[in-house]
C-alpha positions as CSV (number, residue, x, y, z in Angstrom):
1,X,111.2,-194.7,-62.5
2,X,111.2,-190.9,-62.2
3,X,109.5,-189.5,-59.5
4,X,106.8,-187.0,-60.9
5,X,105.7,-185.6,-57.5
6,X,107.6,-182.3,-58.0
7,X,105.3,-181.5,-61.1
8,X,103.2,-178.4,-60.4
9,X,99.9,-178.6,-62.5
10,X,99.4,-175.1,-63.9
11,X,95.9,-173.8,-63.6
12,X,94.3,-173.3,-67.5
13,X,92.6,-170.3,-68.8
14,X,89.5,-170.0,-68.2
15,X,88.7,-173.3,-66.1
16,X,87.6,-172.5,-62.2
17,X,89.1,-175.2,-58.9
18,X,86.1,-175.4,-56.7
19,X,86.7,-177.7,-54.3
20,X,83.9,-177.3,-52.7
21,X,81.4,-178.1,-55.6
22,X,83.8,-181.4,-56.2
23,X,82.6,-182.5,-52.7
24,X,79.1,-181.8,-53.4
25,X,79.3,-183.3,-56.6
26,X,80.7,-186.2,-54.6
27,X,78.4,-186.7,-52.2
28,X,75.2,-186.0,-54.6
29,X,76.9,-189.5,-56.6
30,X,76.7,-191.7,-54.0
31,X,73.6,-190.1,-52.9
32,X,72.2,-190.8,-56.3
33,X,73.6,-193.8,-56.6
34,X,72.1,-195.1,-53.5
35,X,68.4,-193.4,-54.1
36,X,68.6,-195.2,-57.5
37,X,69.2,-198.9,-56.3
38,X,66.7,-198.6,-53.2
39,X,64.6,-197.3,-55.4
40,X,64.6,-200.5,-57.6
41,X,64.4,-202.9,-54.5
42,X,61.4,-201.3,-53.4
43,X,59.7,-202.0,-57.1
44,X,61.5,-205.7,-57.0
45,X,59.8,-206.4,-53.4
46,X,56.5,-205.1,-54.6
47,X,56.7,-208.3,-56.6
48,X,58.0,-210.6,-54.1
49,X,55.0,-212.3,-53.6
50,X,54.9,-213.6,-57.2
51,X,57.2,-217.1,-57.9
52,X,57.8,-219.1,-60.8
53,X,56.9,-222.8,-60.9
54,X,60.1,-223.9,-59.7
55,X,59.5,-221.4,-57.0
56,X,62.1,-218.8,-58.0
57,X,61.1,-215.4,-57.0
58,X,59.6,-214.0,-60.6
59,X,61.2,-210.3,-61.0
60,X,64.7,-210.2,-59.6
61,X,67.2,-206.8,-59.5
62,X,69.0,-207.8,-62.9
63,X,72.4,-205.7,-62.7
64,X,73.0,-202.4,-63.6
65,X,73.2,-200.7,-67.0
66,X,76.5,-199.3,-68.6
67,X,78.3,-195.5,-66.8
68,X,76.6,-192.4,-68.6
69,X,76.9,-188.5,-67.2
70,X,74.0,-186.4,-66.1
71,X,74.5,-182.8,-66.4
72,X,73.1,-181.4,-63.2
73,X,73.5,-178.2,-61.8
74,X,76.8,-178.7,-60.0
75,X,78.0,-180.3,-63.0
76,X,78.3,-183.8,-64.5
77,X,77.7,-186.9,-62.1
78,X,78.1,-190.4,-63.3
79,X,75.2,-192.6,-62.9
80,X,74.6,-196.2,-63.7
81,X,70.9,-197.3,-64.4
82,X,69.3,-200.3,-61.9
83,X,68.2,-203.2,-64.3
84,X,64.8,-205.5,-62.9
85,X,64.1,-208.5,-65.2
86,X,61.1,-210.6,-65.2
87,X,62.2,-213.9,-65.7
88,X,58.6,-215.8,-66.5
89,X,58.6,-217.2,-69.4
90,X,55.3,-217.8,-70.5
91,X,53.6,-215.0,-70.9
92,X,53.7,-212.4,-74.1
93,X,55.9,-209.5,-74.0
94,X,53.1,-206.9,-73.1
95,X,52.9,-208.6,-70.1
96,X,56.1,-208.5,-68.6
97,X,57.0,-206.5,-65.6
98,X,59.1,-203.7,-66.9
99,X,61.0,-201.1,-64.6
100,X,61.3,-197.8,-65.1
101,X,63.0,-195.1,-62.8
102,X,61.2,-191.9,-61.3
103,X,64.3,-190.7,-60.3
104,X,66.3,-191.5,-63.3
105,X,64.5,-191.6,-66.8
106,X,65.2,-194.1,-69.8
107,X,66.9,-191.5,-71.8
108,X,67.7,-188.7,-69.3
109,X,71.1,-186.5,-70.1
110,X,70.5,-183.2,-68.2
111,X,68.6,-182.4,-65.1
112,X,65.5,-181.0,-65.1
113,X,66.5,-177.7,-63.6
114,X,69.0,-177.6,-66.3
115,X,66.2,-178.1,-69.1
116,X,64.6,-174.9,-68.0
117,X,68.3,-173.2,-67.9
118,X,68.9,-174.1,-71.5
119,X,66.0,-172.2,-73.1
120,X,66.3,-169.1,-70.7
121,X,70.2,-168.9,-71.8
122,X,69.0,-168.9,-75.5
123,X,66.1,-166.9,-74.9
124,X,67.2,-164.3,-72.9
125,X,70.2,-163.5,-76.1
126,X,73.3,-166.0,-75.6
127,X,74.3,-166.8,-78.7
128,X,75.1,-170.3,-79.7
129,X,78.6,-169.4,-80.1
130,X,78.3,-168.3,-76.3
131,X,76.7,-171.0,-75.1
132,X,79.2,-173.5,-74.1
133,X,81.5,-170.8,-72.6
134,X,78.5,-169.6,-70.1
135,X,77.3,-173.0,-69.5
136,X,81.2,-173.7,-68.6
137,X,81.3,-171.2,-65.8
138,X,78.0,-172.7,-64.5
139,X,78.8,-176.2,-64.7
140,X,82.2,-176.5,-64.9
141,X,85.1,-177.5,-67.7
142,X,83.7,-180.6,-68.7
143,X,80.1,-180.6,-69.9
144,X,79.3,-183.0,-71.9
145,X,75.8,-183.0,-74.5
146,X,75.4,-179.4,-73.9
147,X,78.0,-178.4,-76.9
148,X,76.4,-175.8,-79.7
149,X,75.6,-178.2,-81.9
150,X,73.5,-179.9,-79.4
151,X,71.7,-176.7,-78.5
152,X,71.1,-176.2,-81.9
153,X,69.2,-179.3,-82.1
154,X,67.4,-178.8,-78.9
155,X,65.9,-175.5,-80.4
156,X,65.0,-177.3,-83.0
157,X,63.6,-179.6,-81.1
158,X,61.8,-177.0,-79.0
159,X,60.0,-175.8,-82.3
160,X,58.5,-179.1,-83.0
161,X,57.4,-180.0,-80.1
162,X,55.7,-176.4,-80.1
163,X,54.3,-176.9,-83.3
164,X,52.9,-180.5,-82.5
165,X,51.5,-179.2,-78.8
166,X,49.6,-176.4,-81.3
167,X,48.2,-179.3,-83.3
168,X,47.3,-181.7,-80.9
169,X,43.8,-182.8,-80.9
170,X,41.8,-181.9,-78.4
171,X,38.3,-184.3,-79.0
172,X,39.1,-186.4,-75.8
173,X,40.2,-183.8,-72.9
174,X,38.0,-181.6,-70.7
175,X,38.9,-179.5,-68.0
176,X,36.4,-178.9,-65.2
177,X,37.8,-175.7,-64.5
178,X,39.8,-173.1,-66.3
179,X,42.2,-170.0,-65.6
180,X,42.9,-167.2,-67.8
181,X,44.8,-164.0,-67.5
182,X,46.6,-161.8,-69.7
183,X,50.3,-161.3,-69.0
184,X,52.2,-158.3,-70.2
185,X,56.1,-159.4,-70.7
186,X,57.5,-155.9,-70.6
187,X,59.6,-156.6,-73.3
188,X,59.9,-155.3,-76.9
189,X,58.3,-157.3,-78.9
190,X,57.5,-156.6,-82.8
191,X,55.3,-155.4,-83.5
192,X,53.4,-154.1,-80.5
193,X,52.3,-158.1,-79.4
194,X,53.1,-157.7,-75.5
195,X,50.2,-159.7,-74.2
196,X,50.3,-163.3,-73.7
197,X,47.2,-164.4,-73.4
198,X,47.4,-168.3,-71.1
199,X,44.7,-170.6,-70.3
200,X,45.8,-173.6,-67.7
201,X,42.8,-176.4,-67.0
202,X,42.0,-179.0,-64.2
203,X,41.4,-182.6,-65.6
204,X,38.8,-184.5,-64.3
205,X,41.8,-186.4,-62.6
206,X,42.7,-182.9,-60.4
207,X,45.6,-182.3,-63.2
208,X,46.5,-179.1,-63.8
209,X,47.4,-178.6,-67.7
210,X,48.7,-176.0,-69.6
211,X,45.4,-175.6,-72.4
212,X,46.5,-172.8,-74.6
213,X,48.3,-169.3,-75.1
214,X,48.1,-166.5,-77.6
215,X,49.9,-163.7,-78.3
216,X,47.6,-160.5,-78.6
217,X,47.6,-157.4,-79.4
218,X,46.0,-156.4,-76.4
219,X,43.8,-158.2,-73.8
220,X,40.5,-157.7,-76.1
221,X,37.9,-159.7,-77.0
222,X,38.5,-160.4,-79.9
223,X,42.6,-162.0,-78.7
224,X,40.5,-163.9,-77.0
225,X,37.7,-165.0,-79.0
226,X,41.1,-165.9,-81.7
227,X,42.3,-168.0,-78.9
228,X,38.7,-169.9,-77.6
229,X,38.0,-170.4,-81.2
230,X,41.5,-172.5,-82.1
231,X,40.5,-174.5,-78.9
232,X,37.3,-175.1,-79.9
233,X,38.1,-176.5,-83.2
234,X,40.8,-178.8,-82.1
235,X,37.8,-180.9,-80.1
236,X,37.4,-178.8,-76.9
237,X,33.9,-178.6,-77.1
238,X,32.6,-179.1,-73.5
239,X,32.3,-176.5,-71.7
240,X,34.2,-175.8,-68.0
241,X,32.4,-175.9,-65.0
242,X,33.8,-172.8,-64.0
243,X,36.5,-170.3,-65.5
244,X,38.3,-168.1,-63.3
245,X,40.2,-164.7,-64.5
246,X,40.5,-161.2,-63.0
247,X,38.1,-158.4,-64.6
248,X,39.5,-158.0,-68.4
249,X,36.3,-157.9,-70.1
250,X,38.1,-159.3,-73.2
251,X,37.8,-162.5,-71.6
252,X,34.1,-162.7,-70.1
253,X,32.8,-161.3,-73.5
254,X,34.7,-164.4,-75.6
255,X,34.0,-166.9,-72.9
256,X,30.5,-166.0,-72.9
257,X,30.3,-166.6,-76.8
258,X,32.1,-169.7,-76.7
259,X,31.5,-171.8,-74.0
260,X,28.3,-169.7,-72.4
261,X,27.5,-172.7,-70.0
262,X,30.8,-171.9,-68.2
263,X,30.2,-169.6,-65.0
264,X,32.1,-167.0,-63.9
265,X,34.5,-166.6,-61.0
266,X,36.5,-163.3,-60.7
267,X,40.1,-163.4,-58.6
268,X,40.4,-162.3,-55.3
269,X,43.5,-161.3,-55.9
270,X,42.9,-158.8,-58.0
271,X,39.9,-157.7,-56.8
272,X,41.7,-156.8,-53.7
273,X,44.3,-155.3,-55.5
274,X,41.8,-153.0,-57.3
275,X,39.7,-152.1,-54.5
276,X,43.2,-151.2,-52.1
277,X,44.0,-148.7,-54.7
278,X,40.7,-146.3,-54.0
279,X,41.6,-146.3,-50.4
280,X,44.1,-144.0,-48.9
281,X,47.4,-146.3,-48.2
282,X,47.2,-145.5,-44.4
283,X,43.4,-147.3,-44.6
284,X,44.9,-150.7,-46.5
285,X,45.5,-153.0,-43.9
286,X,42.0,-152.6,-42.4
287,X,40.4,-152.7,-45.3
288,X,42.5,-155.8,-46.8
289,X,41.3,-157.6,-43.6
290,X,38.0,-156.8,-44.1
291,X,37.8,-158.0,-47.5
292,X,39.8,-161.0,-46.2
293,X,36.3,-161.9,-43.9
294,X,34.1,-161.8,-46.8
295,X,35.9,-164.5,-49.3
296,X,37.1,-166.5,-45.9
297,X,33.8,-166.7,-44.6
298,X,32.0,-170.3,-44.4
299,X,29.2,-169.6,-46.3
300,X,27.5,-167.6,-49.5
301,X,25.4,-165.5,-46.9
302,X,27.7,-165.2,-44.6
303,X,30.3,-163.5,-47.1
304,X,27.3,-161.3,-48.8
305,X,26.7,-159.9,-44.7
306,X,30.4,-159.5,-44.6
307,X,29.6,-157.5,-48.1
308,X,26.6,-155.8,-46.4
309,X,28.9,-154.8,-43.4
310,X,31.2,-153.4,-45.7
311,X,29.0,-151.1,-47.6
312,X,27.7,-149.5,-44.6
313,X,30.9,-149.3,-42.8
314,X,32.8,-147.4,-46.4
315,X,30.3,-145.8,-48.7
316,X,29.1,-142.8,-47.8
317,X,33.0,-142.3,-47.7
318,X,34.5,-144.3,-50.3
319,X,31.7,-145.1,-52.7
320,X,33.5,-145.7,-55.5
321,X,35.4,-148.9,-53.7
322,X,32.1,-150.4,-52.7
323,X,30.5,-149.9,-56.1
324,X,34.0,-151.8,-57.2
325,X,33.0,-154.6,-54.9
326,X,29.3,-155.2,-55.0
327,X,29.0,-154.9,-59.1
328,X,30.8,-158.2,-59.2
329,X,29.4,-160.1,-55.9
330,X,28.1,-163.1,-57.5
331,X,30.5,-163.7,-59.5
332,X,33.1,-163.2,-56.4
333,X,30.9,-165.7,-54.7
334,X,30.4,-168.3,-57.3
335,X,33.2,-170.3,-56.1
336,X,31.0,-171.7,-52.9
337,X,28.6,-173.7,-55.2
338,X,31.6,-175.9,-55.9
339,X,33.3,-178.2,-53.4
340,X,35.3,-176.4,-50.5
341,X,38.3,-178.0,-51.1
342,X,38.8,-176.7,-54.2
343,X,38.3,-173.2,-53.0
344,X,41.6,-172.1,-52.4
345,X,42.3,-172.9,-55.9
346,X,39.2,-171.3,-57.7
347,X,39.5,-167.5,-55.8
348,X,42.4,-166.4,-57.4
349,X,44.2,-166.7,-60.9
350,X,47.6,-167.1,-59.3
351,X,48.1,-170.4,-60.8
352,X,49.4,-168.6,-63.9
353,X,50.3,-165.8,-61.7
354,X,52.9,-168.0,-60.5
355,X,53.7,-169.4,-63.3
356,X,54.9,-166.5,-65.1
357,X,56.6,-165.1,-62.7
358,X,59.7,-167.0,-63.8
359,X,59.1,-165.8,-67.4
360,X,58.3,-162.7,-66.7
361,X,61.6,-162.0,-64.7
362,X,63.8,-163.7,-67.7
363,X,62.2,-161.3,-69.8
364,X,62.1,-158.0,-67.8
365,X,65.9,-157.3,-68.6
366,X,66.1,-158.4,-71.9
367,X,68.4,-156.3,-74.2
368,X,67.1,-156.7,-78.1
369,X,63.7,-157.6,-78.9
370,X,61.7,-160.4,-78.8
371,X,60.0,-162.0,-82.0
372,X,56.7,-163.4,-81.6
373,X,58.2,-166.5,-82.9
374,X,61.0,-166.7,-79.8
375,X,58.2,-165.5,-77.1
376,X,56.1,-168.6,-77.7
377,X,59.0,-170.7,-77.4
378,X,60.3,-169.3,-75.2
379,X,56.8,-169.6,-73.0
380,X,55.8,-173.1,-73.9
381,X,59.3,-174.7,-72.8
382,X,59.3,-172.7,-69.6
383,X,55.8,-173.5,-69.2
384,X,56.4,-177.1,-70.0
385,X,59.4,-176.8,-67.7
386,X,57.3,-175.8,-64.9
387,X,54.4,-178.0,-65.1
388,X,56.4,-180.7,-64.1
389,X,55.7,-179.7,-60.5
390,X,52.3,-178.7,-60.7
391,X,50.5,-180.3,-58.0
392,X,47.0,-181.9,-58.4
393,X,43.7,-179.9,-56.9
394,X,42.8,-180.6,-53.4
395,X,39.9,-182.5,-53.6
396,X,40.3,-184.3,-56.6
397,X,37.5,-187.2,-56.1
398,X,35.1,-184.3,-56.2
399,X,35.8,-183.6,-59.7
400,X,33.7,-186.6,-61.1
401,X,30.9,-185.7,-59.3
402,X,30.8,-182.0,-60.7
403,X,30.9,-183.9,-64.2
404,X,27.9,-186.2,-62.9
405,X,25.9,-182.6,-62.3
406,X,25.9,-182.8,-58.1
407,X,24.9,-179.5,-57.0
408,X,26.9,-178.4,-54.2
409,X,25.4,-175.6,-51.6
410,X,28.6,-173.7,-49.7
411,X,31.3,-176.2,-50.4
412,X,29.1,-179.5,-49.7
413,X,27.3,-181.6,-52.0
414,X,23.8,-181.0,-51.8
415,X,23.0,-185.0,-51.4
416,X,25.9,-185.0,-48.8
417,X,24.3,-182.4,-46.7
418,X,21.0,-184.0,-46.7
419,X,22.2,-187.3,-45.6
420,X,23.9,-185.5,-42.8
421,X,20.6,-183.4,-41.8
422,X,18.7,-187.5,-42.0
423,X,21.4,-188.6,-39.7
């Protein structure tokens, strides 16, 4: 037999030897591997307890399913899916014990991460035609379900799902609180629609859900009223508990006319922001922390002698940066007839903040410009995208009570605090 071992593989245009990234792709296999079947026989021993009438353990580890790739973000990694079977027979299908993976889902081809990637490359101007050679520096030679023809059906894809989230009916949510702000892209849209107007909600399970986005004009009432309205007439007709924004009148005017019962609870942030900017720069620290005492303090008239403080201590001087503060104190405040452990959530609007700060920095350099139509895809999928790790409001069994009408007096519920001044 010839002896090949003299044959010097020559290295192909355009491909990349990492070996680095072959180790970690390695490792992160057996790692996965591993995560995947102790993952299964900790949902197999929740069940250990149950036997059959012979006395056979009921749901047993059943094998594993056949080898498919994941594209990941150090390339493809083959996994193989852990099987659980429920092996009584007597009782109807919908009863069975059925496993399903957290880590690995049914039908999962890419990685999360990379499901954000995918609409940003297409977004941001790679063609289709560029697709597979950009994703091929990023994930490697061999990258399987992420060809132009599948990306062409993900877009595709992306568009109905947009169109169906548009459509869904809304008769059976509510959201106990809201956030809204206006977010200005900086790209060049057509015509002049820069403003993306977002709403996110808390569930009465502490969920935080994207509600609904616009693209206006401007941040004006009437963008606003255009996007309640739509809302409105899907089935959202209770109102929030409380909506939080910064100090676009837009959206206080349409709120007010569409769900009036909602209160009012301007963003720190901002406010902050706003109030900084009529003090010299040299003055900001001091003045930041002094601001910091009034929404930090324990209770409502505690922060309005914090507020007190501050109007003597600034306006004679600065009277414009006190009149800033004071014309908005009780809507500043509201946020301490509501359960203290939803504070930290309820004095700023960051949550979209946040949020867009991915989508604003994908768009920030973009070349050509940006239909309406691509925007809102491209701000539902990364919204979509991001949601994912949303995490629920501290807090969350206080939601049902707000719901039941409990008044609650600086972050306790008022029946709560009388039990405790009983006691």
């Amino acid at each position: 037999m010839k002896d090949d071992s003299t044959i010097i593989h020559l290295r192909q245009p355009g491909l990349v030897s990492d070996p680095l990234t072959e180790i970690a792709r390695e490792g992160a296999q057996r790692m996965l591997a591993a995560a995947l079947k102790a993952e299964a026989d900790s949902f197999v021993e929740m069940f250990s307890h149950e036997r059959l009438p012979d006395g056979r353990q009921r749901v047993v580890r059943h094998g594993v399913g056949p080898e498919r790739v994941i594209q990941t973000g150090i390339g493809p990694i083959t996994v193989q899916r852990q099987k659980v079977r429920d092996r009584a027979a007597d009782v109807p299908a919908s009863a069975k014990v059925r496993f399903s993976s957290n880590i690995l889902p049914r039908w999962a081809r890419r990685s999360r991460s990379l499901d954000a990637l995918l609409p940003v490359l297409y977004l941001r101007g790679v063609s289709m035609g560029d697709l597979q050679e950009a994703l091929t520096a990023l994930l490697g030679p061999e990258a399987p379900n992420l060809s132009p023809g599948v990306i062409a059906r993900l877009i595709e894809a992306w568009q109905e799902e947009h169109g169906r989230w548009q459509r869904r009916d809304l008769s059976a949510r509510r959201y106990v609180y809201i956030w809204a702000d206006g977010v200005y892209l900086q790209a060049r849209m057509e015509p002049e629609a820069e403003c993306i107007l977002v709403i996110i909600g808390a569930t009465p399970e502490g969920k935080k859900e994207l509600i609904g986005f616009h693209v206006g004009a401007r941040e004006s009432a009437q963008s606003w009223r255009e996007l309640l309205v739509d809302l409105k007439a899907r089935g959202l007709t209770i109102s929030p508990e409380l909506a939080v924004a910064d100090g676009a009148l837009g959206f206080w005017k349409a709120v007010d006319e569409i769900y009036p019962a909602t209160r009012h609870q301007r963003c720190w942030f901002h406010k902050i922001s706003n109030i900084l900017g009529k003090f010299p720069k040299s003055m900001a620290a001091a003045v930041k922390a002094d601001l910091q005492e009034i929404h930090h303090a324990e209770t409502k008239a505690a922060a309005r002698a914090a507020i007190n403080l501050f109007n003597e201590k600034y306006g004679i001087k600065y009277a414009r940066a006190v009149a800033c503060l004071t014309k908005d104190e009780e809507a500043l405040l509201a946020f301490y007839d509501f359960p203290a452990e939803h504070w930290d959530h309820l004095r700023t609007s960051n949550p979209i903040e946040s949020v867009f700060a991915t989508v604003r920095h994908r768009t920030v350099r973009t070349k050509g410009a940006l239909s309406q139509k691509t925007v809102k895809i491209m701000v539902f999928t990364l919204i979509r995208a991001a949601s994912k790790t949303w995490r629920r409001l501290k807090g969350a069994n206080q939601l049902p009570r707000l719901i039941e009408g409990v008044k609650f007096v600086d972050g306790v519920a008022s029946s709560d605090a009388r039990e405790n001044r009983a006691a």
